[in-house]
C-alpha positions in Angstrom: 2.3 22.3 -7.3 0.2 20.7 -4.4 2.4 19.4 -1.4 0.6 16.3 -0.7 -1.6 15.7 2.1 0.2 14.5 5.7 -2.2 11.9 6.4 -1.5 10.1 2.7 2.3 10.5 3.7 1.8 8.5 6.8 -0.1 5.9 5.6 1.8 5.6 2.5 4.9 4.8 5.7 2.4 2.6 6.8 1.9 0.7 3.9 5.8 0.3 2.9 6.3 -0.7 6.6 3.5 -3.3 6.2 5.2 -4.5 2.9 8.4 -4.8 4.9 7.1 -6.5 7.5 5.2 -9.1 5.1 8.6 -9.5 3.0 10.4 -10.5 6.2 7.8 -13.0 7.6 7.6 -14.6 4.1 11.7 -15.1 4.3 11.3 -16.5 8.0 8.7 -19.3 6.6 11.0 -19.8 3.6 13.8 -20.3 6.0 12.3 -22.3 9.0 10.5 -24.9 6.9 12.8 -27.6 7.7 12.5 -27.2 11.4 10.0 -30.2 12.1 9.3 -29.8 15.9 6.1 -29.4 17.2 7.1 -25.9 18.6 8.3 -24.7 15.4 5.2 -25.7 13.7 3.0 -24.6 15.8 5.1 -21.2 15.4 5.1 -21.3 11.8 1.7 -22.1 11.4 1.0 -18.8 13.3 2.8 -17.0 11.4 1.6 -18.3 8.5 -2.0 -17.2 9.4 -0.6 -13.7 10.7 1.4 -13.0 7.6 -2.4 -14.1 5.4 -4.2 -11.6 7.5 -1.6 -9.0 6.8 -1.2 -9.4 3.2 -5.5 -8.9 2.9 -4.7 -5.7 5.3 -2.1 -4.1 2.9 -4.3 -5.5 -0.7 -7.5 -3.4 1.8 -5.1 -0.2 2.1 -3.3 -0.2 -1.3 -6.7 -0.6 -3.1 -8.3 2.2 -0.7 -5.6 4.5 -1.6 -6.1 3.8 -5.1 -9.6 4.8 -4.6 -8.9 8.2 -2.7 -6.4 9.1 -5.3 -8.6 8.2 -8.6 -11.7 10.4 -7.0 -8.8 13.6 -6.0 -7.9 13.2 -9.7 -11.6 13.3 -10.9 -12.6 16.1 -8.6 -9.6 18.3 -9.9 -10.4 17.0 -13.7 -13.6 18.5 -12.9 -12.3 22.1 -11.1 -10.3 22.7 -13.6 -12.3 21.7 -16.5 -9.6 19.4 -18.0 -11.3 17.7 -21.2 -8.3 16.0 -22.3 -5.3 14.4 -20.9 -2.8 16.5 -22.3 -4.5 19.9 -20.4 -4.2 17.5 -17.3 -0.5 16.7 -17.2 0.3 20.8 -18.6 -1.8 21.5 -15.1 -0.2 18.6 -12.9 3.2 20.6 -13.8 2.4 24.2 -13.4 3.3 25.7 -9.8 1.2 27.9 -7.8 
């Protein structure tokens, strides 16, 4: 089996860090939102665009990922000449 590539390990990091990140603003909002100050408004309204910004970035990465790992899948379909899904899975599970 095919040790997977170092560069799709980090940004899968990335992503989970981003999700993390995202998860944690979103419980700060939740938490803040009877704080009625101008400061804290100002804040949270920051945030608030921050965190929208972030949550397009991670729907951008997870959907590029999802691209890069459909075409790997196609292109090894296609070196290996797998017609049906059964001789995919028996090849996904053999060792090299």
């Amino acid at each position: 089996m095919e040790t997977p590539d170092p560069s799709s390990m980090t940004q899968q990091r990335l992503i989970g860090d981003l999700r993390l990140v995202i998860e944690n603003a979103e419980e700060l909002l939740k938490n803040t939102d009877h704080y009625t100050g101008l400061v804290y408004q100002s804040a949270r309204a920051k945030l608030a665009m921050a965190l929208n910004a972030a949550n397009e970035e991670l729907v951008r990465f997870e959907e590029e990922q999802l691209s890069k790992m459909i075409e790997a899948t196609r292109e090894a379909n296609e070196l290996h000449h797998d017609r049906t899904g059964e001789e995919r899975i028996l090849r996904a599970f053999q060792y090299h």
